[in-house]
C-alpha positions in Angstrom: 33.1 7.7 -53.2 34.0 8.1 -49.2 36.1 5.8 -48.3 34.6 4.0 -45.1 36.4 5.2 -42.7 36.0 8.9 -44.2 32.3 8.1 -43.4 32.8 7.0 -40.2 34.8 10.2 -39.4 32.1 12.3 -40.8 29.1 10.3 -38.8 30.5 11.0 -35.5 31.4 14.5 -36.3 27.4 15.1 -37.2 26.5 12.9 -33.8 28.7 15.7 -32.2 27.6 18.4 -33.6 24.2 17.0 -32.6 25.3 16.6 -29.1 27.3 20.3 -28.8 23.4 21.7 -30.2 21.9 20.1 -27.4 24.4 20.7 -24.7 24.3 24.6 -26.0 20.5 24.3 -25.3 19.7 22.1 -22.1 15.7 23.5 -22.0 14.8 22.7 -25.6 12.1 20.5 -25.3 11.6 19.4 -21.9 8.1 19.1 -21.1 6.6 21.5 -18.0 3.7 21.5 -16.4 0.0 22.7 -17.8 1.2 22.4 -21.2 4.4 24.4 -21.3 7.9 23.5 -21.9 10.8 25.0 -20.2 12.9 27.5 -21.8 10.0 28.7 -23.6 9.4 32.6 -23.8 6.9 34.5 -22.9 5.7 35.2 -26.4 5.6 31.5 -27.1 3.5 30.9 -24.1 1.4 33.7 -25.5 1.0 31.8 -29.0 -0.1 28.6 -27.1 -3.5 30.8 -26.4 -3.0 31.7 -22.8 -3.3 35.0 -21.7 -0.2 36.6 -19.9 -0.9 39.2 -17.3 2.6 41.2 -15.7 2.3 41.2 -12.2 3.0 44.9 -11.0 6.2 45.3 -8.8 9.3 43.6 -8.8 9.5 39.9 -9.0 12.8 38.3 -6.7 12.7 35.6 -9.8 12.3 38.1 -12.8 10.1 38.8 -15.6 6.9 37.4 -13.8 3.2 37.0 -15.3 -0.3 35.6 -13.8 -1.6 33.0 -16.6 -4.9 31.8 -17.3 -6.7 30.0 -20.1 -3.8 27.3 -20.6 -4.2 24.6 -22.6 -3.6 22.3 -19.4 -4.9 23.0 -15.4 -6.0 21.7 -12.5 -10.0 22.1 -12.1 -9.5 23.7 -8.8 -6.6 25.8 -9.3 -7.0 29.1 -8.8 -4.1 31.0 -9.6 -1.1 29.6 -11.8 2.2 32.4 -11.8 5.4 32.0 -14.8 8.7 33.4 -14.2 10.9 34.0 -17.2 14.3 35.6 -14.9 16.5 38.2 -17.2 16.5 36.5 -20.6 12.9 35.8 -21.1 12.6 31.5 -20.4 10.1 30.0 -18.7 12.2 28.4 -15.7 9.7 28.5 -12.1 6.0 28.0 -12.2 3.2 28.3 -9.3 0.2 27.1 -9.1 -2.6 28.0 -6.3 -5.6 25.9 -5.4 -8.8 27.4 -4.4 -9.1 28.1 -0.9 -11.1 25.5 0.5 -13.7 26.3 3.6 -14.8 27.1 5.8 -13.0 24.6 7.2 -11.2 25.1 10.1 -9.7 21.8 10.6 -7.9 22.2 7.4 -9.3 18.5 6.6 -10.6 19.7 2.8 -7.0 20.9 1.8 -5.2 18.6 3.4 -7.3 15.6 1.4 -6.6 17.2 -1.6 -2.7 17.8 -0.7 -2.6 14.3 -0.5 -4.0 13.3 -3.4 -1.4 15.7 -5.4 1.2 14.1 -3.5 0.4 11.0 -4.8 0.2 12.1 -8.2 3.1 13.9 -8.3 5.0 10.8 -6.8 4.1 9.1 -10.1 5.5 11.7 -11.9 9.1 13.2 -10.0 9.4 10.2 -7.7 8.7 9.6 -4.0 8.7 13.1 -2.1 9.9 13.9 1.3 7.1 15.0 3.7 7.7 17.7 6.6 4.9 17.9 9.4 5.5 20.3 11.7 2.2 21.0 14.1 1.7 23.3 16.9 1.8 21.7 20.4 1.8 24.7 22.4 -0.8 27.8 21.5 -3.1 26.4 18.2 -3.2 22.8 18.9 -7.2 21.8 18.5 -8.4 19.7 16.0 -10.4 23.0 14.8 -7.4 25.2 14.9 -5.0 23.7 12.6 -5.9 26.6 9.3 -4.9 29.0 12.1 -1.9 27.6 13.1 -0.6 27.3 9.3 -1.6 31.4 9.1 0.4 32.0 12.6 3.3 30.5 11.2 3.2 27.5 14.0 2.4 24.6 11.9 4.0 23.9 7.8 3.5 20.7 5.9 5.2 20.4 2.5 6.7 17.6 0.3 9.7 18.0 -2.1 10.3 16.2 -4.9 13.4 15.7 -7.3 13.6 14.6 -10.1 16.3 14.8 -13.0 15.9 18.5 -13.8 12.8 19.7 -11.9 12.3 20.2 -8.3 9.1 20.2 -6.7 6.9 21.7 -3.7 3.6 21.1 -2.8 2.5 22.2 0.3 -0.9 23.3 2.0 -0.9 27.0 3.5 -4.1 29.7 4.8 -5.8 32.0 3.0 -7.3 32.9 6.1 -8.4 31.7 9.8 -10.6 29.0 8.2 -9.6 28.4 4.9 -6.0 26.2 3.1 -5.4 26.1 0.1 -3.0 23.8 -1.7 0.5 25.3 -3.4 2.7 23.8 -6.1 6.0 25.5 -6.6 7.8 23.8 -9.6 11.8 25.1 -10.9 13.9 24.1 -13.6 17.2 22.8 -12.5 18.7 24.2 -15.4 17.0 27.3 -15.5 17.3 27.8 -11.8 21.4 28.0 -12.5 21.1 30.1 -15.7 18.7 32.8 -13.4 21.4 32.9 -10.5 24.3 33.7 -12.9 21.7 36.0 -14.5 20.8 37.6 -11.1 24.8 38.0 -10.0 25.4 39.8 -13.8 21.9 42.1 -13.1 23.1 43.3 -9.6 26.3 44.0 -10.4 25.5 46.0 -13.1 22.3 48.0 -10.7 25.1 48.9 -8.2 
């Protein structure tokens, strides 16, 4: 029979080799958005139902796909991008709204910017807002969509949380129609892809 500190010795070696397993693996099991979890492959995503697409050209953050059917979406997203980087783990996700118009004043996507702001408040914590509008050429009330598309006007929020950074912003799809856009990255992930990205180069020159 163990003596007790012989079982004391071997309980914190099996709380450390619990603690090494998780250290070794810092994306197992964190929760992403739409019903994903970060770290996950592409095959797993595939196994969850959704559909996978490989977007043609290079992606500047890997492996990337266009995914529908997910088991969780907005209602009015339109578009919702995964990149995996060079090993094949899920660690930056986009999502697109629908463009909303016509609607000139941008009002539609703007509303609905700010409801996702809220929600995603509740979620990563209070975001910091950036307004920037043009005072000099598109500065009407019915020109801010086409000051967004000139590149004269930007409003995003940033979020942080623990691991995940957030961006939602609202941008043109056109002179009279915003949409909304929700950039999310793995903190984790996003450091694994840079060493990743260092490794690839080197090895492509």
């Amino acid at each position: 029979m163990l003596s007790r500190r012989a079982a004391l010795a071997l309980a914190v070696a099996f709380l450390l080799s619990i603690l090494v397993a998780v250290a070794a693996e810092p994306d197992a099991g964190v929760s992403a958005p739409f019903g994903l979890t970060w770290g996950m492959s592409s095959e797993e995503v595939r196994k969850t139902g959704a559909q996978l697409t490989a977007n043609a050209g290079r992606s500047e953050f890997g492996a990337a796909f266009t995914a529908t059917d997910l088991s969780k979406v907005l209602s009015d997203t339109e578009s919702v991008f995964l990149f995996f980087g060079y090993k094949d783990k899920l660690w930056r996700i986009a999502a697109a709204g629908h463009p909303m118009g016509p609607n000139p004043s941008g009002s539609q996507a703007v509303s609905r910017y700010q409801e996702l702001a809220t929600v995603l408040s509740d979620r990563y914590g209070r975001g910091l807002e950036t307004d920037i509008r043009d005072r000099e050429m598109w500065k009407g009330p019915n020109e801010y969509v086409m000051s967004l598309r000139q590149g004269r006007a930007f409003r995003y929020t940033n979020f942080h949380s623990t691991n995940v950074d957030v961006e939602l912003s609202v941008r043109a799809a056109d002179s009279d129609k915003a949409y909304y856009l929700i950039l999310f990255q793995y903190g984790p992930g996003a450091r694994e892809f840079e060493a990743d990205k260092k490794v690839h180069e080197k090895d492509a020159l």
